[in-house]
PAFI-210598 format. One record per residue (C-alpha): residue in three letters; z, x negated, y negated. Coordinates in pm, 1 decimal, m for minus. Each point is the difference from the previous one (the first is absolute). Layout:
<atoms>
<atom numi="ALA" pz="Z" px="X" py="Y"/>
...
</atoms>
This chain:
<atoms>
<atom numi="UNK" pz="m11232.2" px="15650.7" py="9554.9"/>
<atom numi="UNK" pz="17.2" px="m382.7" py="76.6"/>
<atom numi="UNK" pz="320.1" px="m154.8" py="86.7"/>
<atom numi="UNK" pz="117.7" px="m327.6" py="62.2"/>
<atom numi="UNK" pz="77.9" px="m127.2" py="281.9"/>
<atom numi="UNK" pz="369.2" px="m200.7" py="45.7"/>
<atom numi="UNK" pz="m101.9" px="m216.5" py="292.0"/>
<atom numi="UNK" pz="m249.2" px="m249.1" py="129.4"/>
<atom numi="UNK" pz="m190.8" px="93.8" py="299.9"/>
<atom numi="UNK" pz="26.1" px="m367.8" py="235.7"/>
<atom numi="UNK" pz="m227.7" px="m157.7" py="231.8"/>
<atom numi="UNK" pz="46.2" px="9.7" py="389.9"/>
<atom numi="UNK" pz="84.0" px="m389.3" py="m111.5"/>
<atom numi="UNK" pz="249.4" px="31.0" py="m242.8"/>
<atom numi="UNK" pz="176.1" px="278.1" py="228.7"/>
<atom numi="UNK" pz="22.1" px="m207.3" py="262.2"/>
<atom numi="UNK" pz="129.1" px="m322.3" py="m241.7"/>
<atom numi="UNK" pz="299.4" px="239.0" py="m111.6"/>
<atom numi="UNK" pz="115.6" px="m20.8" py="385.0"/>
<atom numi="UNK" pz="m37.5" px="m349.3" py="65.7"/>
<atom numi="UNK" pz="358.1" px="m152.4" py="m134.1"/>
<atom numi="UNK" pz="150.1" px="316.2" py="275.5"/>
<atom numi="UNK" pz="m237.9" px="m134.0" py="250.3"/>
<atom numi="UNK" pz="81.0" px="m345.3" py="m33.3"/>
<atom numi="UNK" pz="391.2" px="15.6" py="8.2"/>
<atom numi="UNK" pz="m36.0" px="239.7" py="321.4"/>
<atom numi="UNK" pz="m204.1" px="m261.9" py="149.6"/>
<atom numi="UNK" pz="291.8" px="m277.3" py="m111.6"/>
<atom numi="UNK" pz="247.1" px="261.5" py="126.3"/>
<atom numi="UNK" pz="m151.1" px="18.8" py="358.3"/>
<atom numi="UNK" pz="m89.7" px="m394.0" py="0.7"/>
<atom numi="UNK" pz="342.3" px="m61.0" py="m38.4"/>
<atom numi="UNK" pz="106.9" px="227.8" py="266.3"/>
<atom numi="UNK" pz="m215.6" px="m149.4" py="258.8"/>
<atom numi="UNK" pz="119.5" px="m367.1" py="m91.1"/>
<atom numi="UNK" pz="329.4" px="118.0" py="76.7"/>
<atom numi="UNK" pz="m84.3" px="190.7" py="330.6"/>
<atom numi="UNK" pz="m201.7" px="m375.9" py="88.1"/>
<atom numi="UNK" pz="319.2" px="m172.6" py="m73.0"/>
<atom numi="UNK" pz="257.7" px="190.1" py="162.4"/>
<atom numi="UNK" pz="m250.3" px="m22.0" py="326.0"/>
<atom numi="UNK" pz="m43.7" px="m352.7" py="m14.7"/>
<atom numi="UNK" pz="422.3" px="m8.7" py="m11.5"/>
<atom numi="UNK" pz="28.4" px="234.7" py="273.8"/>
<atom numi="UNK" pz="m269.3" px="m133.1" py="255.1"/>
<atom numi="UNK" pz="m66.2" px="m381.9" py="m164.3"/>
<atom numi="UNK" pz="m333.3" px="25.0" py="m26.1"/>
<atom numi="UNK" pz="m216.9" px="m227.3" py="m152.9"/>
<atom numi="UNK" pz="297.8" px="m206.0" py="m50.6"/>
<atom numi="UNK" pz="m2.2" px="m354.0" py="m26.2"/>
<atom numi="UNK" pz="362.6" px="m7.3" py="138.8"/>
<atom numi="UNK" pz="75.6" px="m368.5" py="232.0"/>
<atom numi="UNK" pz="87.6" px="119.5" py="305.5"/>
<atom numi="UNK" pz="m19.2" px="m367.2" py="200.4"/>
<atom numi="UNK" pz="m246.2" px="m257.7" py="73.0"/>
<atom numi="UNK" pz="m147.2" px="m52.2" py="322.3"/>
<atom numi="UNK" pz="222.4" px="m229.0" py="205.3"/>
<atom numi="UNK" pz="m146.2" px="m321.2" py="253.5"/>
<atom numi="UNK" pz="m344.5" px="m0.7" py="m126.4"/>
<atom numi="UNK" pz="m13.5" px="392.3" py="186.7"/>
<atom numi="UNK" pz="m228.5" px="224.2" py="m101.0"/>
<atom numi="UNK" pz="213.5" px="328.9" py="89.9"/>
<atom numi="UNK" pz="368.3" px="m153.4" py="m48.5"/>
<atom numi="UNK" pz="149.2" px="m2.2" py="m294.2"/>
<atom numi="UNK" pz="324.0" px="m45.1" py="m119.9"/>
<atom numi="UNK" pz="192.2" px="320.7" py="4.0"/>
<atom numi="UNK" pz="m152.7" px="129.9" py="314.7"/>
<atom numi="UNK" pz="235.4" px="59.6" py="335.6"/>
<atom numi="UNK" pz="m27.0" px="m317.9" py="192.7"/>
<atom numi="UNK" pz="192.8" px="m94.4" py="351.0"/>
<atom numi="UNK" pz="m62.6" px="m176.6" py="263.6"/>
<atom numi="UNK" pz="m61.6" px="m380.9" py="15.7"/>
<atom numi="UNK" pz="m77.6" px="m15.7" py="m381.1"/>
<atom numi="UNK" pz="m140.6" px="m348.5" py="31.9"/>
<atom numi="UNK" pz="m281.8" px="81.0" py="264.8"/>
<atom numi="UNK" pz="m329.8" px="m74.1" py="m107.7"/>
<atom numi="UNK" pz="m83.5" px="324.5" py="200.0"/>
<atom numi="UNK" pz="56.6" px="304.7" py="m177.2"/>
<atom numi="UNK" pz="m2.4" px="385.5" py="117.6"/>
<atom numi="UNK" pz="m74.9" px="270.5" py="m282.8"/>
<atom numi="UNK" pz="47.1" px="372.8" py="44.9"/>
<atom numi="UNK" pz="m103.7" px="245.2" py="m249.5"/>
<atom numi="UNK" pz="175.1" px="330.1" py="34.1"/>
<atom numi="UNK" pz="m38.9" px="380.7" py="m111.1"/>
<atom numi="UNK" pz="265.0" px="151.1" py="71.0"/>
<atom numi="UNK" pz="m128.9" px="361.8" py="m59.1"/>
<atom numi="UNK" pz="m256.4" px="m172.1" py="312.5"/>
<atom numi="UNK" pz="22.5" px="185.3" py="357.7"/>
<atom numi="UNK" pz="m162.0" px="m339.3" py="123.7"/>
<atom numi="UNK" pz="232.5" px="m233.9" py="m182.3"/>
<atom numi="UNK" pz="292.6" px="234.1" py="103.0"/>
<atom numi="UNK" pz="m180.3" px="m19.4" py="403.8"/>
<atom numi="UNK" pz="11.1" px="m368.2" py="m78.6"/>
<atom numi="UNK" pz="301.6" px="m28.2" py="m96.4"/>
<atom numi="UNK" pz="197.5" px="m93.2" py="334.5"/>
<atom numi="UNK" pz="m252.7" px="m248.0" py="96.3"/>
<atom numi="UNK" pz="75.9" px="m172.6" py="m316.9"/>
<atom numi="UNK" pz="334.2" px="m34.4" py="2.9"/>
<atom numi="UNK" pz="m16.8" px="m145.6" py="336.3"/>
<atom numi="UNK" pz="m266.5" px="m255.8" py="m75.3"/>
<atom numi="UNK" pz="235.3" px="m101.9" py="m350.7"/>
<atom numi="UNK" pz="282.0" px="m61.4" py="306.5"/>
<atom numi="UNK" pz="m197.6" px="m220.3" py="221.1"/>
<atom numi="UNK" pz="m174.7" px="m228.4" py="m255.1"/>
<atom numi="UNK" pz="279.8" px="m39.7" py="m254.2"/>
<atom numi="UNK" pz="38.8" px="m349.5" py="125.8"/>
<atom numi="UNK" pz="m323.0" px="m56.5" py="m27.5"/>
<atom numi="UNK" pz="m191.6" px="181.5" py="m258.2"/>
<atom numi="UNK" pz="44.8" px="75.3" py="m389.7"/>
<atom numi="UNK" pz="21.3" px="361.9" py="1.4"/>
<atom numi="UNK" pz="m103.5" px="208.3" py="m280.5"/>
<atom numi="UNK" pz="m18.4" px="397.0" py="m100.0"/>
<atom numi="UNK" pz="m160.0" px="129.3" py="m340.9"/>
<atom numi="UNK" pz="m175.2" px="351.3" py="m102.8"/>
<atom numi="UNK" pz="m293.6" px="190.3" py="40.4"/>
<atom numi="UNK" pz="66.2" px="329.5" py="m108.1"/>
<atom numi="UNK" pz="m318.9" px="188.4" py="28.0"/>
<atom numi="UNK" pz="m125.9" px="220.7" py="m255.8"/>
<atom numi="UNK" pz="43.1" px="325.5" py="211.0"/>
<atom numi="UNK" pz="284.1" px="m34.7" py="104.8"/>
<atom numi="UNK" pz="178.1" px="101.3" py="m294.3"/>
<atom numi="UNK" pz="366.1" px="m103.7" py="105.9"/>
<atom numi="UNK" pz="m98.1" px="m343.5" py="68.3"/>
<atom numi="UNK" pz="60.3" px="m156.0" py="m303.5"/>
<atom numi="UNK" pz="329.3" px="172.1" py="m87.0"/>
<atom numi="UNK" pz="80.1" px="m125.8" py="339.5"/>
<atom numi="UNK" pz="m65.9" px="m391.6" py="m43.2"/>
<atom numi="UNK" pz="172.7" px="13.6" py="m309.2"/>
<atom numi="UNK" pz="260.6" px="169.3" py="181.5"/>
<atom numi="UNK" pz="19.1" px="m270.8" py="244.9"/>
<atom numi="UNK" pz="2.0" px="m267.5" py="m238.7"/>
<atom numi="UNK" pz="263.1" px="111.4" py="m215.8"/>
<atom numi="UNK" pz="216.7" px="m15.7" py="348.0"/>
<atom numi="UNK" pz="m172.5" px="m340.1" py="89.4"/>
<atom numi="UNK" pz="246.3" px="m120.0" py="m340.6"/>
<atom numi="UNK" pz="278.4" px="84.6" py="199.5"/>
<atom numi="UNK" pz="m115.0" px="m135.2" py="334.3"/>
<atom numi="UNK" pz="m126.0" px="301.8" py="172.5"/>
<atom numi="UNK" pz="m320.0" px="21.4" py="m39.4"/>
<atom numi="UNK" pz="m104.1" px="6.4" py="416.7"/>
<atom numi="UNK" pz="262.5" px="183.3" py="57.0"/>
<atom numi="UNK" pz="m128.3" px="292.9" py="m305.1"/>
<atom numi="UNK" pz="m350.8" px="m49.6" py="107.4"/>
<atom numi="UNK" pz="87.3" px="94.8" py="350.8"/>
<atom numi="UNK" pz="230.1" px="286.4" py="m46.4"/>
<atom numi="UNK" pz="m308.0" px="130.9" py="m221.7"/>
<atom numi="UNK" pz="m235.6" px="m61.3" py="300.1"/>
<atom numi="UNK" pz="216.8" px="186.2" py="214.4"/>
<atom numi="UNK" pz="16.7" px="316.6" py="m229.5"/>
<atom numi="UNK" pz="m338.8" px="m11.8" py="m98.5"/>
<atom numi="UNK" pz="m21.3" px="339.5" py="m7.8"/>
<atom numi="UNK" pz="264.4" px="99.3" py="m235.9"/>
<atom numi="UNK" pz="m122.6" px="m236.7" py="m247.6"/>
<atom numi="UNK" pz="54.0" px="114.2" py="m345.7"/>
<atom numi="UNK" pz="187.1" px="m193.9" py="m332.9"/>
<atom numi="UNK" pz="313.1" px="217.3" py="100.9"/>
<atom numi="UNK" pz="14.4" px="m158.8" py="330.9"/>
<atom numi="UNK" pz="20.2" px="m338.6" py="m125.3"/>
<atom numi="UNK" pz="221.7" px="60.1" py="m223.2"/>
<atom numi="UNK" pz="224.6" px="111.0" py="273.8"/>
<atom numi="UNK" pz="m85.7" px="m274.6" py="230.1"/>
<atom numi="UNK" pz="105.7" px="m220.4" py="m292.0"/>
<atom numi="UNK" pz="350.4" px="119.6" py="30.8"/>
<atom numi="UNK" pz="m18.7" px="43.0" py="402.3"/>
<atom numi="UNK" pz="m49.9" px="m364.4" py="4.3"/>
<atom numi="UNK" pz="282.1" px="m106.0" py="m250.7"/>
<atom numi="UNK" pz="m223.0" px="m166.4" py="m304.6"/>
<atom numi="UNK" pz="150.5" px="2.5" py="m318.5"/>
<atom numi="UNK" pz="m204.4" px="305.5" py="m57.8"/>
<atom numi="UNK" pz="1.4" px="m8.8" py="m439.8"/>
<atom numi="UNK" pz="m150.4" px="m417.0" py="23.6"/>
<atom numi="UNK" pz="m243.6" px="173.6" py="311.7"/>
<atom numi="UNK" pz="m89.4" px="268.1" py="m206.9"/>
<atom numi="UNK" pz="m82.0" px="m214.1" py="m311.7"/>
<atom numi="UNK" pz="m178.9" px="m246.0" py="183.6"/>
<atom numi="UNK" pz="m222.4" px="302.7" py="221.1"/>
<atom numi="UNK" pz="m83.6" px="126.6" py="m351.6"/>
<atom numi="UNK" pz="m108.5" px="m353.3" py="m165.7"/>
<atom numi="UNK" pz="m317.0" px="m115.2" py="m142.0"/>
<atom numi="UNK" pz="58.2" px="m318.2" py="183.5"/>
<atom numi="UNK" pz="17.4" px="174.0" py="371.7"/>
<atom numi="UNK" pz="m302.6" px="179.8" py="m51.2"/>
<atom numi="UNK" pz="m161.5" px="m323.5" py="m136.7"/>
<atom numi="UNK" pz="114.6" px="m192.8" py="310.5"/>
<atom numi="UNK" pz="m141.6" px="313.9" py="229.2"/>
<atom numi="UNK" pz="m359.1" px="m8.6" py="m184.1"/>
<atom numi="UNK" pz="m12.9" px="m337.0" py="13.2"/>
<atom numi="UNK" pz="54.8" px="m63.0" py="383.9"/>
<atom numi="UNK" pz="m305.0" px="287.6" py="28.1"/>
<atom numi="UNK" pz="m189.8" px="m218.1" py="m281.3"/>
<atom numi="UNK" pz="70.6" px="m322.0" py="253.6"/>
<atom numi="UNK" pz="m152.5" px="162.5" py="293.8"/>
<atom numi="UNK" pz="m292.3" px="157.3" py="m182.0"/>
<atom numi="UNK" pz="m115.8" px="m296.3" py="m192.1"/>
<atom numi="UNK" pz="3.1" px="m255.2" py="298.4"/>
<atom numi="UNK" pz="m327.5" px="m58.7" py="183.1"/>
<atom numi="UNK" pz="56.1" px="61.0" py="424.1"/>
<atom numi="UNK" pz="m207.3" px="m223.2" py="254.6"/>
<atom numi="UNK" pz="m109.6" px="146.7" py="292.3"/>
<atom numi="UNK" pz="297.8" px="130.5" py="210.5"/>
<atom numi="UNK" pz="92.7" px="m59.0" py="413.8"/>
<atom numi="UNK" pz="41.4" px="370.5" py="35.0"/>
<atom numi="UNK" pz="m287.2" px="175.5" py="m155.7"/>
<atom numi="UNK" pz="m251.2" px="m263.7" py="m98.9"/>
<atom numi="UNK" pz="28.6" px="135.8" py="m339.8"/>
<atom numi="UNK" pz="43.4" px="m167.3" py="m344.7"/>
<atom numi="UNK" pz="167.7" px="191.1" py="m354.0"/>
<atom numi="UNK" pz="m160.9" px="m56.8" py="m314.5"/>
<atom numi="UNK" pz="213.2" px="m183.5" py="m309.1"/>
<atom numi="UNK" pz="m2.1" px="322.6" py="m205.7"/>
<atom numi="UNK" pz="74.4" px="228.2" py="286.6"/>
<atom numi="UNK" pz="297.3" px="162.8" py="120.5"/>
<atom numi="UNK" pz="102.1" px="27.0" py="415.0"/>
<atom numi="UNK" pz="155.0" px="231.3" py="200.7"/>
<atom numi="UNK" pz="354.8" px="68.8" py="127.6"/>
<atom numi="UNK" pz="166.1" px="m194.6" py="98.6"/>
<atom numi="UNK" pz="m145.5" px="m335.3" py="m68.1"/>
<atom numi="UNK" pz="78.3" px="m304.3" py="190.6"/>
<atom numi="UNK" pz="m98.1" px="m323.8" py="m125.6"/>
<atom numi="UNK" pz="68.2" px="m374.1" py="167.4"/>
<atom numi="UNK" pz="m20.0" px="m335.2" py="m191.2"/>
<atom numi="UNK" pz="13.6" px="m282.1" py="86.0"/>
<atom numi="UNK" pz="56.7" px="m332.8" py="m275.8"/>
<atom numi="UNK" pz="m66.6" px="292.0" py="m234.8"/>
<atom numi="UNK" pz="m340.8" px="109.1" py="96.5"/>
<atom numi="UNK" pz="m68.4" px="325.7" py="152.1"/>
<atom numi="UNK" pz="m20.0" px="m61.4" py="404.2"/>
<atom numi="UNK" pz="m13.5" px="346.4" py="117.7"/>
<atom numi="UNK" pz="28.6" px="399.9" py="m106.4"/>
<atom numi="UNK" pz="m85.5" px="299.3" py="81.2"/>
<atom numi="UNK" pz="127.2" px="386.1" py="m115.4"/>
<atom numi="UNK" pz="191.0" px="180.1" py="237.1"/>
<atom numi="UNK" pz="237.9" px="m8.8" py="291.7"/>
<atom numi="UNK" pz="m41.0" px="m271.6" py="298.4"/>
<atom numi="UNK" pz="200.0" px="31.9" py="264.3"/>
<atom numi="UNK" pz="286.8" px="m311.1" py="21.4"/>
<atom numi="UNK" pz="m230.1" px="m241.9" py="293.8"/>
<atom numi="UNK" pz="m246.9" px="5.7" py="m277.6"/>
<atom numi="UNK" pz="153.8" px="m61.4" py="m319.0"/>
<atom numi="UNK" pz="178.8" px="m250.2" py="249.7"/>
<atom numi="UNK" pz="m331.3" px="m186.0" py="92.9"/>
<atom numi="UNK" pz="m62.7" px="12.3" py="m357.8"/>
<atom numi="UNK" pz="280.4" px="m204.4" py="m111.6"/>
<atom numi="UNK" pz="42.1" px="m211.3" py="304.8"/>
<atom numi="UNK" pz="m344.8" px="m127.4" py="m65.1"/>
<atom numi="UNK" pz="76.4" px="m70.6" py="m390.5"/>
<atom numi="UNK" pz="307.9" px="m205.0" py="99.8"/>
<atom numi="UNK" pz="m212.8" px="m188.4" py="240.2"/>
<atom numi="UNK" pz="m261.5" px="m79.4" py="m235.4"/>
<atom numi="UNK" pz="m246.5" px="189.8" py="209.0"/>
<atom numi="UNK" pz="m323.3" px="14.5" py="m217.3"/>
<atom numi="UNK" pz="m160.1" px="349.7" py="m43.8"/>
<atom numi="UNK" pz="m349.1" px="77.5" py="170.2"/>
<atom numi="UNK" pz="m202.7" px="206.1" py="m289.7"/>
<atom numi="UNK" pz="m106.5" px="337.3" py="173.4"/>
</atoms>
C-alpha cells in the first residue's frame, strides 16, 4: 500500500541554512566576549594606549617630562640609566651608580627610566612599583630596597615594602595599578629602543633605531645628542672618564 509521506526530505544546503541564525549569534556571542577581554587588558596593562605621559624636555631625546631627574638640571650634559630591576647586572650595578649620581650631581643632569626585559617577568610590576613611590618622593630609595632583595621579589613584597617605607599605601597602590604607570614604563623602553646608537668608547659597537639593549643601559648626552653608551656595568674610573670628557667638550674618536 502507498502512503504519504508528512515531511520533506532537505538538501545538505538547506540543513545547513536552518543552523545559520544559531551560528551567527554564537559567533556575536564570542566576538563580544573577546572585545571585552581586549578592553579590560588594555585598562589593566595600557596597551596600545594613546595615553600623554610627557613630552621630551630640552630638545633630549631620552628625557621627558615625568621622568626622575637630579643633579645639575641645567647641564647640557646628561647621564641616562635604564634599569631592570628583576636584573642581577643592574642589581651588581647598583652601588656604582649611586656613587657616580653623588659625585656628579653638581655637575651632571642625572636621569633613571625602565627597561624591564621581557624575561624577566617581575620587571614590569616592579617599575610600576617604583613609580607609583616616585609620586611620593621615593622612588631611589624603592628602587634600591628592591635591588637589595632581589631575590624575594614578588607583588607581595612590594606591597609590603610600600608600607615598610611609609607611602600612603591606598594612592601607591592606585597609582602601581594605573594605565598611566605602565604607559610611562613602556614608554621609557619605547625611548631606548627606537633611538639610533653611534659607535660607543667601550665596545666599538653601535644599536640599531628599532632595537632594544641590554641591562643596564647607560647613555651620555651632551646638548642633547647621544655622546656615549654602552650596556652593562663600568667600573666608577670609567664611567668617570666618560663624563669628565663630556663636560670638557672632549670630542669622541669613532672606533
Amino acid at each position: 500500500m502507498k502512503t504519504n509521506k508528512l515531511y520533506k526530505e532537505e538538501s545538505f544546503a538547506q540543513t545547513l541554512w536552518n543552523y545559520v541564525p544559531g551560528i551567527v549569534h554564537f559567533l556575536s556571542v564570542v566576538g563580544f566576549v573577546v572585545v571585552i577581554i581586549n578592553f579590560a587588558s588594555g585598562l589593566v596593562n595600557g596597551a596600545g594606549s594613546t595615553l600623554d605621559v610627557g613630552d621630551f624636555v630640552d630638545g633630549s631625546p631620552l628625557v621627558r617630562e615625568y621622568n626622575q631627574v637630579s643633579g645639575k638640571e641645567d647641564s647640557n650634559i646628561t647621564y641616562v640609566v635604564f634599569d631592570d630591576y628583576q636584573c642581577p647586572a643592574c642589581r651588581a650595578f647598583n652601588p656604582t651608580k649611586k656613587e657616580v649620581f653623588e659625585a656628579y650631581s653638581d655637575k651632571v643632569r642625572l636621569v633613571s627610566k625602565h627597561n624591564p626585559l621581557d624575561i624577566h617577568i617581575q620587571a614590569k610590576s616592579a617599575g610600576r612599583a617604583v613609580e607609583a613611590a616616585g609620586n611620593q618622593g621615593k622612588y631611589r630609595e624603592f628602587g634600591d630596597k628592591i635591588f637589595e632583595n632581589q631575590d624575594s621579589l614578588s607583588n607581595d613584597f612590594l606591597e609590603n615594602l610600600a608600607v615598610e617605607l611609609g607611602l600612603d599605601y591606598d594612592q601607591w597602590e592606585k597609582d602601581w595599578q594605573s594605565r598611566e604607570t605602565s604607559k610611562k614604563v613602556d614608554t621609557d623602553q619605547k625611548d631606548l629602543n627606537d633611538l639610533f646608537f653611534p659607535t660607543n668608547s667601550v665596545y666599538g659597537i653601535t644599536k640599531p633605531a628599532g632595537e632594544g639593549a641590554g641591562t643596564p643601559t647607560n647613555v651620555v648626552l651632551r646638548d642633547g645628542e647621544v655622546y656615549d653608551w654602552w650596556s652593562g656595568g663600568l667600573s666608577f674610573e670609567q664611567i668617570s672618564e666618560i663624563l669628565d670628557n663630556a663636560i670638557d667638550g672632549v670630542e669622541r674618536e669613532e672606533n
